[in-house]
C-alpha positions as CSV (number, residue, x, y, z in Angstrom):
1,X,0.0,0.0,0.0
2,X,1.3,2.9,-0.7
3,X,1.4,6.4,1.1
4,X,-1.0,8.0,-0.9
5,X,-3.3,5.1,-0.5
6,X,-3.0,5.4,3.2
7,X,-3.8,9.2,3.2
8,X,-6.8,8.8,1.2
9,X,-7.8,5.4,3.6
10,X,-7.3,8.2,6.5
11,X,-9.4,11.1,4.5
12,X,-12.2,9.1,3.9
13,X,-12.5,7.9,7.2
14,X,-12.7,10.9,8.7
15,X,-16.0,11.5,5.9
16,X,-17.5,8.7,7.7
17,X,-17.2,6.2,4.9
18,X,-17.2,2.5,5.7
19,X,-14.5,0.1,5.2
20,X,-16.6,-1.6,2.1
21,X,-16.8,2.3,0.5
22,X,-13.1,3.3,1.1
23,X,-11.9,-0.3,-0.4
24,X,-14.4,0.1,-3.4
25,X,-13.0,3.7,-4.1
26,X,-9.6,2.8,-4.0
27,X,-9.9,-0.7,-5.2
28,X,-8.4,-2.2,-2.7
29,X,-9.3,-5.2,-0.4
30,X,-11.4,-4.4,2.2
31,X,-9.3,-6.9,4.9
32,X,-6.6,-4.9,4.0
33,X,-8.4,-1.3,4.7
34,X,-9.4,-3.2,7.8
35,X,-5.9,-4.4,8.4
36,X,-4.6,-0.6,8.0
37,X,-6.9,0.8,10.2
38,X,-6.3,-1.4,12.6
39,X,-2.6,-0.9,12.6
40,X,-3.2,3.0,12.6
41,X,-5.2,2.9,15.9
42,X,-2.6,1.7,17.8
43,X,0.3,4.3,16.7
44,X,-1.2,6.5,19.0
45,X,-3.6,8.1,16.4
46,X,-6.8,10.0,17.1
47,X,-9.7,7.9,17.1
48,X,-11.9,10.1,15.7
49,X,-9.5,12.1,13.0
50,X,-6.8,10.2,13.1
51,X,-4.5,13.2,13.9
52,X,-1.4,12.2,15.9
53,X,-1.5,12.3,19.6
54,X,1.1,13.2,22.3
55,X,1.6,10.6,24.9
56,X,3.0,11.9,28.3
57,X,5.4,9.2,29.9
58,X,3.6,7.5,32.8
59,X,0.1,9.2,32.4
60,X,-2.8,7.2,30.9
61,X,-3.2,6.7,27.2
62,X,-4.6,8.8,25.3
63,X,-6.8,8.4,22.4
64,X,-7.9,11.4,21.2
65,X,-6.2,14.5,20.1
66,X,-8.2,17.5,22.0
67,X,-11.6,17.3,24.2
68,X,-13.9,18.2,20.9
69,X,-12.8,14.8,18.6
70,X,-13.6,13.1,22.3
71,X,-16.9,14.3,22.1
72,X,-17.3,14.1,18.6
73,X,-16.6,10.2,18.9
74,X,-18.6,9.5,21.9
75,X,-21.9,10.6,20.5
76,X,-21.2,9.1,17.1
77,X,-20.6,6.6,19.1
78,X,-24.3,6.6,21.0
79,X,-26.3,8.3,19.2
80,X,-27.6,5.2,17.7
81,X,-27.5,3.6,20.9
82,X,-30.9,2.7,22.8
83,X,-33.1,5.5,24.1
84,X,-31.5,8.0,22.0
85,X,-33.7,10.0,19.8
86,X,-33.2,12.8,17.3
87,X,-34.7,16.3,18.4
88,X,-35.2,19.7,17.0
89,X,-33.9,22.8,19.0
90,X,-36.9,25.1,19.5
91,X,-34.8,28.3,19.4
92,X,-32.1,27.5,16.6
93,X,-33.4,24.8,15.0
94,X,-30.7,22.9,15.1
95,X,-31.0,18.9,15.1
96,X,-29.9,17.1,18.4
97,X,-29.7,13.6,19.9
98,X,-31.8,13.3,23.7
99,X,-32.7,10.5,25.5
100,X,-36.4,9.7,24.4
101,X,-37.3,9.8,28.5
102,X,-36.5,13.4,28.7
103,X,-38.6,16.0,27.4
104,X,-36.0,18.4,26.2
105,X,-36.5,21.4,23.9
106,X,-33.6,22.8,23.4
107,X,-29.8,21.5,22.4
108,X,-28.0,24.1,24.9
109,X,-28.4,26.4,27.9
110,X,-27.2,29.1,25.4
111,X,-30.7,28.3,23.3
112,X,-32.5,28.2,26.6
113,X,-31.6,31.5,28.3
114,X,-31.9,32.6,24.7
115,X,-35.7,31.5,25.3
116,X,-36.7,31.9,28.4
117,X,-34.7,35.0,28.7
């Protein structure tokens, strides 16, 4: 594989594709997309953009590059997950994932306050 091969595998990642889409693109196997991506997640790359992260010597590991890919990946992550439901913000109109259980209106305090002044 070479190193333009591996930028696009890490480019269309980051668009969400799947490994079946990025090995149909590039013509490539998809064990070996799989395989690369694989490989890439333990070289201390981000997990969400694949950005190199800095490891400090006897701290935990990290796995993401700042706190926004964190939370970027963790509600990709559970979004899908059960009780989670899609929602409209009533003040921005901005869509939003809520647990179906709560009755929430809004996707921030900021759109709130904004509100209920």
């Amino acid at each position: 594989m070479t190193t333009e091969e591996k930028r696009k595998i890490d480019i269309l990642k980051r668009d969400r594709k799947s490994v079946a889409e990025i090995a149909k693109e590039l013509n490539l196997s998809p064990n070996t997309v799989k395989s690369y991506l694989q490989r890439r997640k333990s070289q201390n790359s981000c997990l969400m953009c694949g950005m190199h992260v800095e490891q400090n010597q006897g701290r935990k590991q990290k796995k993401f590059c700042s706190d926004k890919c964190r939370g970027l990946y963790w509600r990709e992550q559970h979004k899908q997950s059960d009780g989670m439901t899609e929602c409209v913000c009533a003040a921005c109109g901005k869509k939003f994932y809520a647990y179906a259980s709560k009755k929430r209106k809004y996707c921030s305090e900021v759109c709130y306050r904004r509100r209920n002044g």
